[in-house]
mmCIF file of the N, C-alpha and C atoms, coordinates in Angstrom:
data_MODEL
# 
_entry.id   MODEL 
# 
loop_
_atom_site.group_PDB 
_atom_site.id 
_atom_site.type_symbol 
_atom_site.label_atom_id 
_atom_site.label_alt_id 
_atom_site.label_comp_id 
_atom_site.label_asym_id 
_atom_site.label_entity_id 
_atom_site.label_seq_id 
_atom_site.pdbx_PDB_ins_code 
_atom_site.Cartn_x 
_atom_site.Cartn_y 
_atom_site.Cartn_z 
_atom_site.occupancy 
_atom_site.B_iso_or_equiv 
_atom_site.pdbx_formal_charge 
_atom_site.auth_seq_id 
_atom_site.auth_comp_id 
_atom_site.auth_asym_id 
_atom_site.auth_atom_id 
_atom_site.pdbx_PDB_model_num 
ATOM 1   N N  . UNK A 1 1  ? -11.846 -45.981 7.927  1.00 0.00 ? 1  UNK A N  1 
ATOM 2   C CA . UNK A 1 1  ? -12.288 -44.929 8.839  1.00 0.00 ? 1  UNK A CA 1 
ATOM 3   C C  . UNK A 1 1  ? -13.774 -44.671 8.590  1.00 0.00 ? 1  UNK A C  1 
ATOM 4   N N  . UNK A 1 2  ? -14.459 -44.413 9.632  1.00 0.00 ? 2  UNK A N  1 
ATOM 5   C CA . UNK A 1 2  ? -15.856 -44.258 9.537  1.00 0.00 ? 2  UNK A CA 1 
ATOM 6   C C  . UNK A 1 2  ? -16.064 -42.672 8.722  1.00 0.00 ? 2  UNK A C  1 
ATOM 7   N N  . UNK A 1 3  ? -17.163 -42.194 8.556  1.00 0.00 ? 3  UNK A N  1 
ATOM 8   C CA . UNK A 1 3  ? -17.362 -41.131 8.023  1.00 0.00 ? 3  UNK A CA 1 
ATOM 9   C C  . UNK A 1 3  ? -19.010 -40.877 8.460  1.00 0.00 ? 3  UNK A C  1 
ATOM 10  N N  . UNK A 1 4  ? -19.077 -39.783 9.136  1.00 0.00 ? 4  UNK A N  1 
ATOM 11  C CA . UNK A 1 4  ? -20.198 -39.193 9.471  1.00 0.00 ? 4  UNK A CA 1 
ATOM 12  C C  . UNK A 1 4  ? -20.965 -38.068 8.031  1.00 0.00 ? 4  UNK A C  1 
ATOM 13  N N  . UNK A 1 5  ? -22.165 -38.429 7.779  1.00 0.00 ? 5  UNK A N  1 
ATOM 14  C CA . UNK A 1 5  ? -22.456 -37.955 6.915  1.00 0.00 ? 5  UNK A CA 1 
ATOM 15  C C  . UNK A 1 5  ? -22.931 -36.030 7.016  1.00 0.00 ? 5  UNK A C  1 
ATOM 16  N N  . UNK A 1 6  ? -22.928 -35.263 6.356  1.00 0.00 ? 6  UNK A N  1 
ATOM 17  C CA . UNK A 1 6  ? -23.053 -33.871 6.732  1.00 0.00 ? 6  UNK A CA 1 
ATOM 18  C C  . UNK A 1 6  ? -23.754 -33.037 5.903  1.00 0.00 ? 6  UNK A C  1 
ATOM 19  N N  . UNK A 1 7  ? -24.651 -32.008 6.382  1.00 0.00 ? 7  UNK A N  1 
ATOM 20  C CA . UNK A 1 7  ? -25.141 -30.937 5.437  1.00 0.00 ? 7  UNK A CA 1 
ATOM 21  C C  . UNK A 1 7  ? -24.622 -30.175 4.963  1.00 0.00 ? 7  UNK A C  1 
ATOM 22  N N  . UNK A 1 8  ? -24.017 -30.372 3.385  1.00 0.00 ? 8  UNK A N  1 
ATOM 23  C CA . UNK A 1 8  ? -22.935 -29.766 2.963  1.00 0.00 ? 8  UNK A CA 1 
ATOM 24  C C  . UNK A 1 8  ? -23.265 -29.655 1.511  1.00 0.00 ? 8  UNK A C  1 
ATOM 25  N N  . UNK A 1 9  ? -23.387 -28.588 0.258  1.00 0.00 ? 9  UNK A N  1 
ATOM 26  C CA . UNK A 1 9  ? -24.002 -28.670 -0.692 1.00 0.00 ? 9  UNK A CA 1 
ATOM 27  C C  . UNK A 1 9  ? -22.025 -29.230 -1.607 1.00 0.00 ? 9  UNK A C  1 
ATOM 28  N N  . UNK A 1 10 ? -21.391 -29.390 -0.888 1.00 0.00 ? 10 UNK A N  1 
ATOM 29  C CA . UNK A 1 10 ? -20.254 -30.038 -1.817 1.00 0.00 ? 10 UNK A CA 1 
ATOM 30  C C  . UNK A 1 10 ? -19.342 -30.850 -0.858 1.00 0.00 ? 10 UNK A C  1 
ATOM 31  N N  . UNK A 1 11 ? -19.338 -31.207 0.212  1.00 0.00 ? 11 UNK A N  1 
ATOM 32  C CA . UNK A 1 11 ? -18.961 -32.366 1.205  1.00 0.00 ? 11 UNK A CA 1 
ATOM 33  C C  . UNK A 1 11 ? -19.985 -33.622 1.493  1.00 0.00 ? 11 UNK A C  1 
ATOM 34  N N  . UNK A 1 12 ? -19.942 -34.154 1.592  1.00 0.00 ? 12 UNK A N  1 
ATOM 35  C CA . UNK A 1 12 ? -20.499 -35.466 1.977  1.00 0.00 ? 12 UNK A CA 1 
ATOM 36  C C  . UNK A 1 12 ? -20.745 -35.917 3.059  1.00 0.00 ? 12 UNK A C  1 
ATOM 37  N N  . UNK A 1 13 ? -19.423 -36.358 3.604  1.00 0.00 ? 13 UNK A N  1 
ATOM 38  C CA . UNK A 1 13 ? -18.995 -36.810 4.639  1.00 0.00 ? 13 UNK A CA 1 
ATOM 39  C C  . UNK A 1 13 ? -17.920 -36.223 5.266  1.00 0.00 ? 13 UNK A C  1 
ATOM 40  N N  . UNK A 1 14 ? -17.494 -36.611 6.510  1.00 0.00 ? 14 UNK A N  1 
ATOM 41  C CA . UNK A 1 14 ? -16.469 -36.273 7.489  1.00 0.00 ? 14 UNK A CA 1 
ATOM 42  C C  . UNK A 1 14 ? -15.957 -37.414 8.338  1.00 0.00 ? 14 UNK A C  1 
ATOM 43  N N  . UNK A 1 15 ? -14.338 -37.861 8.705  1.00 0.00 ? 15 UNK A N  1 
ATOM 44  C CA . UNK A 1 15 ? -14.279 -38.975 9.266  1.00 0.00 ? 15 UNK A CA 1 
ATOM 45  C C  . UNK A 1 15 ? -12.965 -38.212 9.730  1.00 0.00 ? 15 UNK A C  1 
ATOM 46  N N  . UNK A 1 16 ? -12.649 -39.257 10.879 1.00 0.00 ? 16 UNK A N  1 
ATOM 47  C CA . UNK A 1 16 ? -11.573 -38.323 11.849 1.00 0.00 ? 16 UNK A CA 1 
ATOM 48  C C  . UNK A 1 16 ? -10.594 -39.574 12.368 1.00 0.00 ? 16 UNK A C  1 
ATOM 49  N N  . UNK A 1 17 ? -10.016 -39.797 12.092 1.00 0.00 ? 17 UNK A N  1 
ATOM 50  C CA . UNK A 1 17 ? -8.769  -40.610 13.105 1.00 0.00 ? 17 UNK A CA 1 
ATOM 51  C C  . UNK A 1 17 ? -7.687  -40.284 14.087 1.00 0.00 ? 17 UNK A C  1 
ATOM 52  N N  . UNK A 1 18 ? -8.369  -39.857 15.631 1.00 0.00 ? 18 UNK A N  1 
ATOM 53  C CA . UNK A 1 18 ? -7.537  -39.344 16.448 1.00 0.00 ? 18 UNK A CA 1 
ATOM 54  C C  . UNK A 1 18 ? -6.199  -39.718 16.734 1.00 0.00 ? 18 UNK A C  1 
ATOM 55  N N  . UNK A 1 19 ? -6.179  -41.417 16.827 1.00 0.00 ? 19 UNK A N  1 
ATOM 56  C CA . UNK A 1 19 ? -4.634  -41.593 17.210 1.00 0.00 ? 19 UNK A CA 1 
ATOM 57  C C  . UNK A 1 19 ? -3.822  -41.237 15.639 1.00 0.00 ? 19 UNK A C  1 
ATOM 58  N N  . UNK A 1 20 ? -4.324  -41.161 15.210 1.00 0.00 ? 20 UNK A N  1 
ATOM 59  C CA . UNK A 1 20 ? -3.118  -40.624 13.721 1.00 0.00 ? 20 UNK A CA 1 
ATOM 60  C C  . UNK A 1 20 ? -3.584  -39.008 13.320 1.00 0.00 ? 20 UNK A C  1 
ATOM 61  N N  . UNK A 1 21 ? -4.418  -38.638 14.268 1.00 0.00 ? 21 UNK A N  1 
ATOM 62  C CA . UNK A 1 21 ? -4.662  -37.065 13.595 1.00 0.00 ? 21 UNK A CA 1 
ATOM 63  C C  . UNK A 1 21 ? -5.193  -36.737 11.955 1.00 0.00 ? 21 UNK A C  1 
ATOM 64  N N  . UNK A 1 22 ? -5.735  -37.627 11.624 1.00 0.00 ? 22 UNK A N  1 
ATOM 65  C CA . UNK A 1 22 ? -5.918  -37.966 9.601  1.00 0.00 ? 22 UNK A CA 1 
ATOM 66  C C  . UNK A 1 22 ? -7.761  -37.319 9.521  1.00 0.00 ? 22 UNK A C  1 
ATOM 67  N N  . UNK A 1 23 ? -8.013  -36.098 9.311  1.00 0.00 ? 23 UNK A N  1 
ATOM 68  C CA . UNK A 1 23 ? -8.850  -36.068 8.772  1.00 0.00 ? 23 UNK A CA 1 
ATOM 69  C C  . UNK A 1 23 ? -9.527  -36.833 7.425  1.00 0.00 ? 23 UNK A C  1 
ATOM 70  N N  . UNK A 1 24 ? -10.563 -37.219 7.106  1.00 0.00 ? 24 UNK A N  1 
ATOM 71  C CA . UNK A 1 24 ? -10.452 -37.735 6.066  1.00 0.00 ? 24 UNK A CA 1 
ATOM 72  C C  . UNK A 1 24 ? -12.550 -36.808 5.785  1.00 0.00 ? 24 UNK A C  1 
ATOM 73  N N  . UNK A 1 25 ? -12.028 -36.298 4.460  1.00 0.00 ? 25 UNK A N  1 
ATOM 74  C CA . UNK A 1 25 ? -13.279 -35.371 3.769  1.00 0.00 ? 25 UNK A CA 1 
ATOM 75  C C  . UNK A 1 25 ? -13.870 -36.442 2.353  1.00 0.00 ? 25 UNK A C  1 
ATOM 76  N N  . UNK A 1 26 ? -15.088 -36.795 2.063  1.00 0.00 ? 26 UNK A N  1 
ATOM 77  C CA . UNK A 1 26 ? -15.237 -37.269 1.079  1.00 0.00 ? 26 UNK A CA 1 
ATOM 78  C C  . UNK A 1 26 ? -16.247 -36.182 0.364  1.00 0.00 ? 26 UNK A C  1 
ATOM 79  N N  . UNK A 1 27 ? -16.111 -36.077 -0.795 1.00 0.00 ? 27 UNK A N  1 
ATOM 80  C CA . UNK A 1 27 ? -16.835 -34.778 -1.655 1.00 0.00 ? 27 UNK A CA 1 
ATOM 81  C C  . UNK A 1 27 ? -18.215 -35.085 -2.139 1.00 0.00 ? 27 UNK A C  1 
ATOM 82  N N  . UNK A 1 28 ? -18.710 -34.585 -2.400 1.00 0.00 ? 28 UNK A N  1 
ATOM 83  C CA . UNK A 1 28 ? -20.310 -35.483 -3.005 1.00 0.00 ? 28 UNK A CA 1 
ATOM 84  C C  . UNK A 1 28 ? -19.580 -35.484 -5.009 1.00 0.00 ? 28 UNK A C  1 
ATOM 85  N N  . UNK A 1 29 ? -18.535 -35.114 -4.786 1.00 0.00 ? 29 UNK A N  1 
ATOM 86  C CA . UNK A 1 29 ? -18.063 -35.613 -6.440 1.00 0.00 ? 29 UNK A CA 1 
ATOM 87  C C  . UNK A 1 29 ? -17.777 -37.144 -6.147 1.00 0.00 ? 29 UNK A C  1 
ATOM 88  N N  . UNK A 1 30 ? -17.692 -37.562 -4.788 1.00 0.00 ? 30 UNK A N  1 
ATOM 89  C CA . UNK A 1 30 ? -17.367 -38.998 -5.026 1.00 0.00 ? 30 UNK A CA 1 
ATOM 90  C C  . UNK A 1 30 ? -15.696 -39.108 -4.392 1.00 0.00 ? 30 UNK A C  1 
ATOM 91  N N  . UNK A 1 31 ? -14.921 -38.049 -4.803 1.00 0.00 ? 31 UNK A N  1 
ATOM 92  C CA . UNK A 1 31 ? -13.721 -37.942 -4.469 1.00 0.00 ? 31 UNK A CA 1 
ATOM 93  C C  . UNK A 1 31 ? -13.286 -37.837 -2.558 1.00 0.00 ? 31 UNK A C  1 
ATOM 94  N N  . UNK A 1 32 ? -12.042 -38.892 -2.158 1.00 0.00 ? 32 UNK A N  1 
ATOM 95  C CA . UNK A 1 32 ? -11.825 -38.766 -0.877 1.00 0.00 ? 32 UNK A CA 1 
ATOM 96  C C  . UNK A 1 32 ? -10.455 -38.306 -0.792 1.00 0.00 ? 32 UNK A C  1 
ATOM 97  N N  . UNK A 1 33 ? -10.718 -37.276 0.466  1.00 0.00 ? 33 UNK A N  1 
ATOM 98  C CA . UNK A 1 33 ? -9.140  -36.842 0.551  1.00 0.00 ? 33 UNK A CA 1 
ATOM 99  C C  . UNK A 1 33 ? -8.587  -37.026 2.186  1.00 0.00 ? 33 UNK A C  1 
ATOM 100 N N  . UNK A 1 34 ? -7.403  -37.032 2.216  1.00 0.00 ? 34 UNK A N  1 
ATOM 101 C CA . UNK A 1 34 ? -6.924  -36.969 3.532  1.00 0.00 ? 34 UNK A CA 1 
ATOM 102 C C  . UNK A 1 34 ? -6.257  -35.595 3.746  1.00 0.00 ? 34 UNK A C  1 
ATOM 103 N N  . UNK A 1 35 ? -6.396  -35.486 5.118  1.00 0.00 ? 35 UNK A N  1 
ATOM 104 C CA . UNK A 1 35 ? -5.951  -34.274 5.549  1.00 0.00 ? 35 UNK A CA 1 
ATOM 105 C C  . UNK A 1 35 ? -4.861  -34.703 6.738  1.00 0.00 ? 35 UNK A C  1 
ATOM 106 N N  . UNK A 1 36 ? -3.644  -34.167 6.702  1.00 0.00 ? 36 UNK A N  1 
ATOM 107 C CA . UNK A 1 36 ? -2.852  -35.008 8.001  1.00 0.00 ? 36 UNK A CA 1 
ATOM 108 C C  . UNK A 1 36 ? -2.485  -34.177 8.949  1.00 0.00 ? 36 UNK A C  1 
ATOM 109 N N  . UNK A 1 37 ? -2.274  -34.450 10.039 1.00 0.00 ? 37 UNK A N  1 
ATOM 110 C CA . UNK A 1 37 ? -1.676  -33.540 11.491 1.00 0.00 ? 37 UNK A CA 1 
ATOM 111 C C  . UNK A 1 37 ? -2.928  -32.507 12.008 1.00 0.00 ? 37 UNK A C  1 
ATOM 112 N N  . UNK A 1 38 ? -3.850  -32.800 11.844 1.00 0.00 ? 38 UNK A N  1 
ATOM 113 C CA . UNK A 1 38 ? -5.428  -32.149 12.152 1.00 0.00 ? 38 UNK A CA 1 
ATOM 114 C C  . UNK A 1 38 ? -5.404  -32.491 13.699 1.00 0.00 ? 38 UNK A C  1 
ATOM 115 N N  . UNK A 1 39 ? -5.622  -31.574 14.283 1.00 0.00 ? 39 UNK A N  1 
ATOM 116 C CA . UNK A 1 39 ? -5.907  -31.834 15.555 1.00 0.00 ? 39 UNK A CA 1 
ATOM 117 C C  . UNK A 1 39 ? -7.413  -31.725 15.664 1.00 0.00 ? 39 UNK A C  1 
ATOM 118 N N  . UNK A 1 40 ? -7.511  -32.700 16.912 1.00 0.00 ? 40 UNK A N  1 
ATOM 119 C CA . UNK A 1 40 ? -9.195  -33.228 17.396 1.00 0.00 ? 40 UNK A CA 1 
ATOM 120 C C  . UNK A 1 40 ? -9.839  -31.841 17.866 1.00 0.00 ? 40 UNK A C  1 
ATOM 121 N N  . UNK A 1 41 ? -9.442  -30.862 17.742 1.00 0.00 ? 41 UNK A N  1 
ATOM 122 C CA . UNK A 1 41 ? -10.562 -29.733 18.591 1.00 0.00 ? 41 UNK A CA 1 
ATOM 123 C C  . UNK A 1 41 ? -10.806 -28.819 17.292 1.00 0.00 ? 41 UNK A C  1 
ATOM 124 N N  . UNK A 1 42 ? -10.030 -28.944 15.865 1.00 0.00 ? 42 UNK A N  1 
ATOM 125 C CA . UNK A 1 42 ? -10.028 -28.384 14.841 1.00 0.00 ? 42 UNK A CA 1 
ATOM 126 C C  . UNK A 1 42 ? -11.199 -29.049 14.013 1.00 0.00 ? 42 UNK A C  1 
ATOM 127 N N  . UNK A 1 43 ? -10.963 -30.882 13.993 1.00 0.00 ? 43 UNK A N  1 
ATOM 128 C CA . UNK A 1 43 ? -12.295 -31.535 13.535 1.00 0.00 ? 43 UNK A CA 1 
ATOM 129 C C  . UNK A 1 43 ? -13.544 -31.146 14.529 1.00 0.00 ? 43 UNK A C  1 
ATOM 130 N N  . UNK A 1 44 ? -13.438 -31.381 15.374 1.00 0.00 ? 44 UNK A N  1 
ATOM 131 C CA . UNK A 1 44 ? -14.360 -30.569 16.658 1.00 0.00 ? 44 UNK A CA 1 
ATOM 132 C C  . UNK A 1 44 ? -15.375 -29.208 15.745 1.00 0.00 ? 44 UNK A C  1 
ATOM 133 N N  . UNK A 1 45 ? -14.284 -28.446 15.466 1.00 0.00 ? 45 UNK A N  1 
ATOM 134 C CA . UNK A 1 45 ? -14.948 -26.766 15.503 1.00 0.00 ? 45 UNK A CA 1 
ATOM 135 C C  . UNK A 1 45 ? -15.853 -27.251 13.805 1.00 0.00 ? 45 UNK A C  1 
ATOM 136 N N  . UNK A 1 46 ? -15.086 -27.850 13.105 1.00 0.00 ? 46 UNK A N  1 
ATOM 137 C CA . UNK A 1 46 ? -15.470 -28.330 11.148 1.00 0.00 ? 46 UNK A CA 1 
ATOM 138 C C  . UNK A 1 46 ? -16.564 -28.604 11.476 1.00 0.00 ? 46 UNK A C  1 
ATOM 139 N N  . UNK A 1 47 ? -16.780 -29.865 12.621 1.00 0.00 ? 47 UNK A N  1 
ATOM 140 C CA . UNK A 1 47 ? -17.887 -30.527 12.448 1.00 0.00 ? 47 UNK A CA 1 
ATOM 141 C C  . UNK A 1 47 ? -19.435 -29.550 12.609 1.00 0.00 ? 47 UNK A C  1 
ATOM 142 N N  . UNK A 1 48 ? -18.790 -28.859 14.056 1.00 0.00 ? 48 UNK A N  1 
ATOM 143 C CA . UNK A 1 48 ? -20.372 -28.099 14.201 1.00 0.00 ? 48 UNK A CA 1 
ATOM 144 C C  . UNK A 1 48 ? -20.204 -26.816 13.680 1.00 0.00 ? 48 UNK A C  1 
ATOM 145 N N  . UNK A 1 49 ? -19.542 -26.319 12.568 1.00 0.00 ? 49 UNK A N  1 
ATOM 146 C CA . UNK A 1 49 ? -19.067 -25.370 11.405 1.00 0.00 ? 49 UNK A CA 1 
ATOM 147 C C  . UNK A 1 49 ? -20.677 -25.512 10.733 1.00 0.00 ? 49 UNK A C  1 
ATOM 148 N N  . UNK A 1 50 ? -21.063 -24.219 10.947 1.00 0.00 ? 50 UNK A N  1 
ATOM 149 C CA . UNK A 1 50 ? -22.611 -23.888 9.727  1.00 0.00 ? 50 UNK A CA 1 
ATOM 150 C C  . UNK A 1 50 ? -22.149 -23.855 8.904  1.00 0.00 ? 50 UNK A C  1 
ATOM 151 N N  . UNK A 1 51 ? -21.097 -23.581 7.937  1.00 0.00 ? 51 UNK A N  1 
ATOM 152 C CA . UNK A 1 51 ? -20.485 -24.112 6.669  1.00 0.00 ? 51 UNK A CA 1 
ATOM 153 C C  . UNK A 1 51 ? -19.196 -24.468 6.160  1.00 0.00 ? 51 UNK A C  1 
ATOM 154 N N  . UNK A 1 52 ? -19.773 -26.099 5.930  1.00 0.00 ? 52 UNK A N  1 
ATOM 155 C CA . UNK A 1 52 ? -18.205 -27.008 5.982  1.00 0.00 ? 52 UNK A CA 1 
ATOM 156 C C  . UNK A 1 52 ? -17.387 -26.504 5.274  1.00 0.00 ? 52 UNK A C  1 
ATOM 157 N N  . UNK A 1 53 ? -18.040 -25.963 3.664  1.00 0.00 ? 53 UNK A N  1 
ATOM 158 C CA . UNK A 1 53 ? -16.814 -25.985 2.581  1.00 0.00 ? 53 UNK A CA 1 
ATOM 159 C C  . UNK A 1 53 ? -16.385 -24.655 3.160  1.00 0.00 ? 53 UNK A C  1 
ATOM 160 N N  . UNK A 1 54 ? -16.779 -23.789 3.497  1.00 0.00 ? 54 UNK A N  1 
ATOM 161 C CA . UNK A 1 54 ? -15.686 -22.261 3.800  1.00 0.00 ? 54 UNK A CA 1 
ATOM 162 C C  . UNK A 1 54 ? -14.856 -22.916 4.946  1.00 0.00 ? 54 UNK A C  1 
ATOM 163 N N  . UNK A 1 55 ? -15.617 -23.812 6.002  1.00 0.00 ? 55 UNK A N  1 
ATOM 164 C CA . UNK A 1 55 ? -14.742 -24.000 6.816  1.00 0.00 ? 55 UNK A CA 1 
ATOM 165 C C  . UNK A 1 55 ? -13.234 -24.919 6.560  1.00 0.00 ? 55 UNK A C  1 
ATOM 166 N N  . UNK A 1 56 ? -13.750 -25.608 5.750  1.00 0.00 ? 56 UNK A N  1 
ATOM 167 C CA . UNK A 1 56 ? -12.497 -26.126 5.013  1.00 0.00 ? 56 UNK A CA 1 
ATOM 168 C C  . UNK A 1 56 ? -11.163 -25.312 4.382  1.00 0.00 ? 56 UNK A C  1 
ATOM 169 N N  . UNK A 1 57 ? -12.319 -24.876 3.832  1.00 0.00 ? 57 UNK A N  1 
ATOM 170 C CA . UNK A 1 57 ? -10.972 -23.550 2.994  1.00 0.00 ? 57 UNK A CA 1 
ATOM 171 C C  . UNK A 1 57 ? -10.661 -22.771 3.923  1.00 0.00 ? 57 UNK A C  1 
ATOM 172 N N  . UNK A 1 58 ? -11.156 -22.522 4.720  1.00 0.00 ? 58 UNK A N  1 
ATOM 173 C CA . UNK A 1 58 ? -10.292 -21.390 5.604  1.00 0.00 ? 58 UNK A CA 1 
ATOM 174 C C  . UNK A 1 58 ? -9.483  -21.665 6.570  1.00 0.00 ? 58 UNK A C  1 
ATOM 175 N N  . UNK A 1 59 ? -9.628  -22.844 6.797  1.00 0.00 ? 59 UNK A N  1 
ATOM 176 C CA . UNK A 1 59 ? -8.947  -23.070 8.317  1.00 0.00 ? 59 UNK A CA 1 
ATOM 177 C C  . UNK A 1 59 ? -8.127  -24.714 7.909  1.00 0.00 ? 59 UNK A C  1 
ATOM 178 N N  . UNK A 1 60 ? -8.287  -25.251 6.940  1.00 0.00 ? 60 UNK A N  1 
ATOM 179 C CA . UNK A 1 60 ? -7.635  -26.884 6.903  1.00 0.00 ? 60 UNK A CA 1 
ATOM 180 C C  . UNK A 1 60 ? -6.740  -27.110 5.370  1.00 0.00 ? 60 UNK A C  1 
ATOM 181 N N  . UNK A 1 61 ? -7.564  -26.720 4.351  1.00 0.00 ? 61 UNK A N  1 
ATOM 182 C CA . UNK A 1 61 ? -7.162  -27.204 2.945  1.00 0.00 ? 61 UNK A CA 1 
ATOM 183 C C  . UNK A 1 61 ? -5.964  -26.519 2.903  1.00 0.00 ? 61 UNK A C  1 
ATOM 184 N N  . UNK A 1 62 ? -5.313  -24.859 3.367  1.00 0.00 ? 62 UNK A N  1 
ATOM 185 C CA . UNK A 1 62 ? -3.647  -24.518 2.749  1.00 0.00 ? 62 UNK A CA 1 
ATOM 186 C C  . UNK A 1 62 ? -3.547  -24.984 4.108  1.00 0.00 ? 62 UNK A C  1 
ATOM 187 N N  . UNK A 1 63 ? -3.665  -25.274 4.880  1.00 0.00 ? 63 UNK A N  1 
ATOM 188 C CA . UNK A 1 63 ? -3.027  -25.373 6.425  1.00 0.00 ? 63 UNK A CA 1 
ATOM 189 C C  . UNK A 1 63 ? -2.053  -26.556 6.856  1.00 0.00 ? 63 UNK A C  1 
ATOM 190 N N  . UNK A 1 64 ? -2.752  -27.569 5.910  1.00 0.00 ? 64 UNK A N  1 
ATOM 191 C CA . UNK A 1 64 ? -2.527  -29.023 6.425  1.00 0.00 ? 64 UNK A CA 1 
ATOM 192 C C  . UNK A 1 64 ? -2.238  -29.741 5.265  1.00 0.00 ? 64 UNK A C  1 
ATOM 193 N N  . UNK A 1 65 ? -0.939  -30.758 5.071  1.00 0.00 ? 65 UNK A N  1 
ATOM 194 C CA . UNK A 1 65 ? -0.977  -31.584 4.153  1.00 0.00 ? 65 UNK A CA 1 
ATOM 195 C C  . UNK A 1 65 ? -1.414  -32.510 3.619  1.00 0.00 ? 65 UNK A C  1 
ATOM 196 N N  . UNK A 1 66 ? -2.126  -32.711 2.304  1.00 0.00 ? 66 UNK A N  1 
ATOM 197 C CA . UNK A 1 66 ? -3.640  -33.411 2.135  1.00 0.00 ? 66 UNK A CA 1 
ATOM 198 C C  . UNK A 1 66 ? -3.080  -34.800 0.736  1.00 0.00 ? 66 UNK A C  1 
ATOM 199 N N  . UNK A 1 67 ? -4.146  -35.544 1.130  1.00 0.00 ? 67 UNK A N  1 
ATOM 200 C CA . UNK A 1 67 ? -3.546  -36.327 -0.375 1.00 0.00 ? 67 UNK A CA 1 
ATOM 201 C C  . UNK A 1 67 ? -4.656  -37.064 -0.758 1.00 0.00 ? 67 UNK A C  1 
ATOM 202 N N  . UNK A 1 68 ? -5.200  -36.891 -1.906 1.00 0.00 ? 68 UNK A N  1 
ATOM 203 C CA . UNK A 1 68 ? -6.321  -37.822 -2.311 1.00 0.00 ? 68 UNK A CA 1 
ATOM 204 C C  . UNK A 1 68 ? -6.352  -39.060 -2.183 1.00 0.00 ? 68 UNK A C  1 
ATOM 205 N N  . UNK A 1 69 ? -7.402  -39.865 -1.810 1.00 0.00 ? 69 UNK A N  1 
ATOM 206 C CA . UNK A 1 69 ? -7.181  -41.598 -1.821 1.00 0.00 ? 69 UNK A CA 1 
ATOM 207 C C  . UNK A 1 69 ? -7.566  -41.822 -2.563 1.00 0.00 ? 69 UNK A C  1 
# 
């Protein structure tokens, strides 16, 4: 999956796989995670989110079932 890179003082990147709904977040620790059943208007709102990591935590990380790669 591709990954768009982002201004984020603890995200990295951002990558999205619509036909499977799979967010995928990579951390600037290096670490990648998946996020599953994300709908496209939710990556939508993350992306142009003035801040990824709250937006993460608030709206995706308890929301959605995630699994490190």
């Amino acid at each position: 999956m591709q990954r768009t890179p982002v201004p984020s003082s603890n995200i990295r990147s951002i990558g999205y796989d619509a036909n499977q709904a799979i967010l995928e977040v990579e951390f600037t620790s290096g670490d990648v995670y998946h996020y599953y059943g994300v709908p496209k208007y939710l990556y939508e709102q993350f992306m142009s989110s003035s801040s990824k990591g709250s937006f993460l935590s608030d709206h995706i990380r308890s929301s959605y079932r995630y699994q490190k790669q």
